[in-house]
N, CA, C and O atoms as CSV, one atom per row, in Angstrom:
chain,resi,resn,atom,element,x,y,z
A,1,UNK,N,N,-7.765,-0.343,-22.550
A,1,UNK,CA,C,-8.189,-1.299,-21.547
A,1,UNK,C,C,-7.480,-2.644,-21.735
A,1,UNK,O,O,-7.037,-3.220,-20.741
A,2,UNK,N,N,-7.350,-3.166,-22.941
A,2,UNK,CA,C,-6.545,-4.497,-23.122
A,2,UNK,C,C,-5.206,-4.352,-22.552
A,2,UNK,O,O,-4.745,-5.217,-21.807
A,3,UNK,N,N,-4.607,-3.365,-22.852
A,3,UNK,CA,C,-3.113,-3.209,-22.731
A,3,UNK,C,C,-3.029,-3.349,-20.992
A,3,UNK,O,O,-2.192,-4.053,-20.428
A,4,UNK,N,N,-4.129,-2.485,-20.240
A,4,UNK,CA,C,-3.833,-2.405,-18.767
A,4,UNK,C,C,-4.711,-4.250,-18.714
A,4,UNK,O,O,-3.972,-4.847,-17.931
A,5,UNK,N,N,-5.242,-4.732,-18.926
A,5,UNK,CA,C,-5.106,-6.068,-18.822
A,5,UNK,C,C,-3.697,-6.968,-19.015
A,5,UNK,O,O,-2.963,-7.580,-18.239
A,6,UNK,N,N,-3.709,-6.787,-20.081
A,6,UNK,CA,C,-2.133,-7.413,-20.497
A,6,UNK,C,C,-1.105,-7.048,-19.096
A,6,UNK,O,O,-0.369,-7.766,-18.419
A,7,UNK,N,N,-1.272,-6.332,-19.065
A,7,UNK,CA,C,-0.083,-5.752,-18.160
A,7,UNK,C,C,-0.199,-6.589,-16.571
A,7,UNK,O,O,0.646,-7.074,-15.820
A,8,UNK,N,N,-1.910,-6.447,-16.516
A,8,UNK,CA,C,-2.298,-6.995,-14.883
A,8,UNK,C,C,-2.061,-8.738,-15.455
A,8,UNK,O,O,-2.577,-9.642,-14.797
A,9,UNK,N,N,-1.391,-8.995,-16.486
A,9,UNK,CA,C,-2.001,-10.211,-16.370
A,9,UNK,C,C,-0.360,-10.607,-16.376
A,9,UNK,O,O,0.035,-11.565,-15.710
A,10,UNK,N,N,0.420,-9.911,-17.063
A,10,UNK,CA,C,1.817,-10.353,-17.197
A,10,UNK,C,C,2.230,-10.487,-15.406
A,10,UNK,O,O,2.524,-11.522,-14.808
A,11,UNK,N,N,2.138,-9.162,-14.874
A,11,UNK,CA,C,2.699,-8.968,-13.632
A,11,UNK,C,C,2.204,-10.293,-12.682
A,11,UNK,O,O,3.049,-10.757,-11.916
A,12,UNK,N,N,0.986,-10.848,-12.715
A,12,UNK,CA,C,0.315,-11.752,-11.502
A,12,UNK,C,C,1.086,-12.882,-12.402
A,12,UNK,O,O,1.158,-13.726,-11.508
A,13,UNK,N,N,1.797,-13.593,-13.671
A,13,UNK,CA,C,2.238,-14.599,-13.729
A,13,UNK,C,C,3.151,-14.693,-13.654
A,13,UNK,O,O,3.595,-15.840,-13.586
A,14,UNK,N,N,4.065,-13.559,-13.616
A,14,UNK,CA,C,5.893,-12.885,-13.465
A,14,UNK,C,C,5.550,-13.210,-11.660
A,14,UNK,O,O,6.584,-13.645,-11.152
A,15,UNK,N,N,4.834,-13.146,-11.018
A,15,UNK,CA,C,5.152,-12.737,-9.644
A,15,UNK,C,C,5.767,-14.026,-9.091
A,15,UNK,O,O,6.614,-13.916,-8.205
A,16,UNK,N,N,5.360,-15.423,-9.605
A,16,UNK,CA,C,6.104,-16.434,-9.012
A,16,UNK,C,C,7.597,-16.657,-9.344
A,16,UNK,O,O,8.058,-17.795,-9.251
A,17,UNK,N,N,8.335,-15.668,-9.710
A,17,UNK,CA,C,9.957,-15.740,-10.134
A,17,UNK,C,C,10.134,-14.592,-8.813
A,17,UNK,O,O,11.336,-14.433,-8.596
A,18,UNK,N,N,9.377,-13.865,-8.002
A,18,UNK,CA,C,9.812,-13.163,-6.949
A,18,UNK,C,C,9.571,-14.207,-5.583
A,18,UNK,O,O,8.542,-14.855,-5.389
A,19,UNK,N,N,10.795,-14.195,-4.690
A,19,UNK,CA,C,10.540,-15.053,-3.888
A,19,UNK,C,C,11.536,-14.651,-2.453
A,19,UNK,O,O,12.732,-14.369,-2.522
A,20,UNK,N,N,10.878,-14.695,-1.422
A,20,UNK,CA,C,11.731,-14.722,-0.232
A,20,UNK,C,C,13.161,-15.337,0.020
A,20,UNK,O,O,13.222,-16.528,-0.285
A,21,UNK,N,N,14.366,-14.763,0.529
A,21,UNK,CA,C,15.404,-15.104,0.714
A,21,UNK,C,C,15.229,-16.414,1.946
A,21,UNK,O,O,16.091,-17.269,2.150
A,22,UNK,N,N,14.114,-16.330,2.559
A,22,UNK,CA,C,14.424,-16.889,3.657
A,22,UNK,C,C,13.520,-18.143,3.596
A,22,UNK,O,O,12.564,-17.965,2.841
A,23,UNK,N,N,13.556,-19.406,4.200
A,23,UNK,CA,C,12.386,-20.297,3.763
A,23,UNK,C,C,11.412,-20.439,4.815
A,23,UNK,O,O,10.401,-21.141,4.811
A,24,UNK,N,N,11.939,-19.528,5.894
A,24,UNK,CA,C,10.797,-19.564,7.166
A,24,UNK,C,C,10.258,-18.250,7.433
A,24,UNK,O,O,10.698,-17.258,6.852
A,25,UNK,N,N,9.221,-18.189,8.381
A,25,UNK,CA,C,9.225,-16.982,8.741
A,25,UNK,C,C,8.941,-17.066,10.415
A,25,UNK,O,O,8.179,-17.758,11.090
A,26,UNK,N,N,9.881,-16.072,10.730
A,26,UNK,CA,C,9.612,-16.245,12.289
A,26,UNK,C,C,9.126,-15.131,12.763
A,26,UNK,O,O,8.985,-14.025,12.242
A,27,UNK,N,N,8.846,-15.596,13.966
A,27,UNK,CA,C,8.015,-14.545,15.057
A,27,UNK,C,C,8.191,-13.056,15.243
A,27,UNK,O,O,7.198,-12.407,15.574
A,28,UNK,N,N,8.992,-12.634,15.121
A,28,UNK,CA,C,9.537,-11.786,14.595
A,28,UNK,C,C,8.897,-11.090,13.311
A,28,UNK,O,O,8.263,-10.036,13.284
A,29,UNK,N,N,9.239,-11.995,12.184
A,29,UNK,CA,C,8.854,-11.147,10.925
A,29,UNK,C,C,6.699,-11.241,10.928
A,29,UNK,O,O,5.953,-10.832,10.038
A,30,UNK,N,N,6.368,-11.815,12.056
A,30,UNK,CA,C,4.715,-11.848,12.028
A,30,UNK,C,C,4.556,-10.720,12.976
A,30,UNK,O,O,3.435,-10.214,13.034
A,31,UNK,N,N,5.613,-10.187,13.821
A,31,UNK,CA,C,5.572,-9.027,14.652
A,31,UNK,C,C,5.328,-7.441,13.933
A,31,UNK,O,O,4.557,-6.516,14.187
A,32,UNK,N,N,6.515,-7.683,12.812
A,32,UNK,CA,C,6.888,-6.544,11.904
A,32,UNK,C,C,5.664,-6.662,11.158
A,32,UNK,O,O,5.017,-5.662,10.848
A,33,UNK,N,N,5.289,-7.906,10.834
A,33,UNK,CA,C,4.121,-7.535,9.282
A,33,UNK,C,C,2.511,-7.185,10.311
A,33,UNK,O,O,1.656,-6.691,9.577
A,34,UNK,N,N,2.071,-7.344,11.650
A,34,UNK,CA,C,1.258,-6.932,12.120
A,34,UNK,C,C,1.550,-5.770,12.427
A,34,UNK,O,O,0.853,-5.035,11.727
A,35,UNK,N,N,2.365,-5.030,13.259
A,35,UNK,CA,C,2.645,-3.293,13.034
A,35,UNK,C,C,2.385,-2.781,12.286
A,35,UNK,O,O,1.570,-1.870,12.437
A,36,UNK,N,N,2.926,-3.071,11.049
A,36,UNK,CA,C,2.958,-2.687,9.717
A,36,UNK,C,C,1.737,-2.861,9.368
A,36,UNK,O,O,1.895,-2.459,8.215
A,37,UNK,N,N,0.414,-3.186,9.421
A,37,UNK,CA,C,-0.278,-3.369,9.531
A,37,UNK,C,C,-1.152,-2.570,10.501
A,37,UNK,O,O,-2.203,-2.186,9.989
A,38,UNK,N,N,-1.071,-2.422,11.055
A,38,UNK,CA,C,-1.759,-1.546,12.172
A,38,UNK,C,C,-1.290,-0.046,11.709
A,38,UNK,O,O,-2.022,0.915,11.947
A,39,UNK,N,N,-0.373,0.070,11.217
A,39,UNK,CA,C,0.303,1.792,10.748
A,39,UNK,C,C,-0.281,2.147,9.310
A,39,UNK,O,O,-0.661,3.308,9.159
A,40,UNK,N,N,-0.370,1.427,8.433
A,40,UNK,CA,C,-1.112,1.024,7.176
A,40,UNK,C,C,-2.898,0.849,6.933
A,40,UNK,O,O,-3.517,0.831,5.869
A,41,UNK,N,N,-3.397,0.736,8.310
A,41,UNK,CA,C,-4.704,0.977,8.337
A,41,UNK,C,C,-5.407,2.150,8.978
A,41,UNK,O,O,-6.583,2.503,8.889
A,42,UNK,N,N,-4.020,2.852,9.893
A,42,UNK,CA,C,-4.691,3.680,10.491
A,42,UNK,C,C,-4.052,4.938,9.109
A,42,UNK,O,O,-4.761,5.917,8.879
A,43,UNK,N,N,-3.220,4.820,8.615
A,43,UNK,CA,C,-2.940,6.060,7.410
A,43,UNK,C,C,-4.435,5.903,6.484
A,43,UNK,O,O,-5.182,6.879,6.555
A,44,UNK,N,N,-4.790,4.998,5.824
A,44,UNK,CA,C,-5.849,4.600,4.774
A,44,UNK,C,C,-7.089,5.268,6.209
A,44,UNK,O,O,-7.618,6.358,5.995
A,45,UNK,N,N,-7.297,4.803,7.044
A,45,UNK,CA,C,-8.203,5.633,7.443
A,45,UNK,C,C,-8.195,7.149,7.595
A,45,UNK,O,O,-9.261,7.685,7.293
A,46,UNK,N,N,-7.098,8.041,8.048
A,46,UNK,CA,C,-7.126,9.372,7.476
A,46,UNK,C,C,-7.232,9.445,6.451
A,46,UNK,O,O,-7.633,10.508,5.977
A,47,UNK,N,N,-6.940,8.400,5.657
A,47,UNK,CA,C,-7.108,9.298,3.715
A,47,UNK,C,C,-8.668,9.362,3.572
A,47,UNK,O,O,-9.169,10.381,3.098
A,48,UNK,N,N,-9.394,8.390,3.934
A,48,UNK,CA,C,-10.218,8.262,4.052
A,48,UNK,C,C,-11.135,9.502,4.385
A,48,UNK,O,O,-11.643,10.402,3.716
A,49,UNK,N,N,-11.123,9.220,5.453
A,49,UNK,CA,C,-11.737,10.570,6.093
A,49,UNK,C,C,-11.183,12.254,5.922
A,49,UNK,O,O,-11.970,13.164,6.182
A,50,UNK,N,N,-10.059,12.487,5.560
A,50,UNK,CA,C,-9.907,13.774,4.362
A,50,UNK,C,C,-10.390,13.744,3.354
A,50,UNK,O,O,-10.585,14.890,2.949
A,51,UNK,N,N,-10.941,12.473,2.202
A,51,UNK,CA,C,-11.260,12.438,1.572
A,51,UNK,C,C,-12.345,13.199,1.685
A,51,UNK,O,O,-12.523,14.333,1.240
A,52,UNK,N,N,-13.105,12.481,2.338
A,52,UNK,CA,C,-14.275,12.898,2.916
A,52,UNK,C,C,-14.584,14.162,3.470
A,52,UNK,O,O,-15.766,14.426,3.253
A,53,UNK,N,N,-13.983,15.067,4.110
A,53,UNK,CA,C,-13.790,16.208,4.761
A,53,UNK,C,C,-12.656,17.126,4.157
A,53,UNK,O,O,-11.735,17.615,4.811
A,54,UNK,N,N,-12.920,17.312,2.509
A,54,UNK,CA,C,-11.752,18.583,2.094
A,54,UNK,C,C,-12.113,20.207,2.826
A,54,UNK,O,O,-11.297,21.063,3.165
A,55,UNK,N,N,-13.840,20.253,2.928
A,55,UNK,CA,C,-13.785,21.088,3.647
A,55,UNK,C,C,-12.974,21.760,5.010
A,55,UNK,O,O,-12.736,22.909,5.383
A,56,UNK,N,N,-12.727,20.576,5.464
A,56,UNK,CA,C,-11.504,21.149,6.774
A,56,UNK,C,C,-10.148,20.737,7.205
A,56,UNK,O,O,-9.521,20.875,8.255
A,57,UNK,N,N,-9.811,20.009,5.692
A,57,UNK,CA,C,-8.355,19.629,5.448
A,57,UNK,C,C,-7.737,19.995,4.213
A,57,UNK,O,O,-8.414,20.340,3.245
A,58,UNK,N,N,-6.566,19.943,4.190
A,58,UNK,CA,C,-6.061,20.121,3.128
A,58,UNK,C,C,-4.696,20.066,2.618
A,58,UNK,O,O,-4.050,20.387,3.615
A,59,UNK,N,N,-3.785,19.840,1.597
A,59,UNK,CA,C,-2.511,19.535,1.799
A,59,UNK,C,C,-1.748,20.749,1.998
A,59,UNK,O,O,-2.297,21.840,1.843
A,60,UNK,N,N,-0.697,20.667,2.282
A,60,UNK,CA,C,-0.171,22.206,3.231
A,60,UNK,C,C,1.405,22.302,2.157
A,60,UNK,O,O,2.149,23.250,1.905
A,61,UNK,N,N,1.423,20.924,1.755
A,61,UNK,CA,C,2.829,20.955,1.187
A,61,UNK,C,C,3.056,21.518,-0.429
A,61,UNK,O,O,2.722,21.004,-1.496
A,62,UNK,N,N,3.790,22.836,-0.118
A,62,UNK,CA,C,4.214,23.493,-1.416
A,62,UNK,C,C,4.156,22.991,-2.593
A,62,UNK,O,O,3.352,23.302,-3.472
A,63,UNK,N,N,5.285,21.939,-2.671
A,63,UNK,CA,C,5.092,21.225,-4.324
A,63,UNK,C,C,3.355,20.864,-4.762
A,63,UNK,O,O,2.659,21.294,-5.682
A,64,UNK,N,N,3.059,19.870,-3.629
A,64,UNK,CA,C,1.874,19.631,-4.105
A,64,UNK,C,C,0.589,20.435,-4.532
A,64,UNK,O,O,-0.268,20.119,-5.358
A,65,UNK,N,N,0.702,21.721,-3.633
A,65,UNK,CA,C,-0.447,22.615,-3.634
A,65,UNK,C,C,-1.782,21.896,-2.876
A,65,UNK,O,O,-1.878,20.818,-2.290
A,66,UNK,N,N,-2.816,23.017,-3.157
A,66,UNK,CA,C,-4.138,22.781,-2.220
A,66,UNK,C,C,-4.700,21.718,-3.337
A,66,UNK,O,O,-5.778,21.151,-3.162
């Protein structure tokens, strides 16, 4: 448990050396991050609700198995 602390704690004070190329953001990139957004809530809601319903779902894809 310390170590996955350590780790959450390194990453959230490392994160201010990651930074946007750009110093604005335009209309545009609030276009892309609301889509993206709208495609990202409606996936988490199927997981959701398969979660919920293995009885009548299930993964179909080979590698992964049932």
């Amino acid at each position: 448990m310390k170590k996955i602390l350590g780790v959450l704690l390194a990453l959230i004070f490392s994160s201010n050396i990651a930074f946007a190329a750009h110093d604005e953001w335009t209309d545009d990139d609030t276009k892309r991050q609301a889509v993206y957004l709208v495609f990202h809530t409606i996936d988490w809601g199927q997981t959701r609700y398969i979660a919920t319903h293995p009885e009548d779902m299930y993964e179909t894809n080979p590698i992964l198995g049932k």
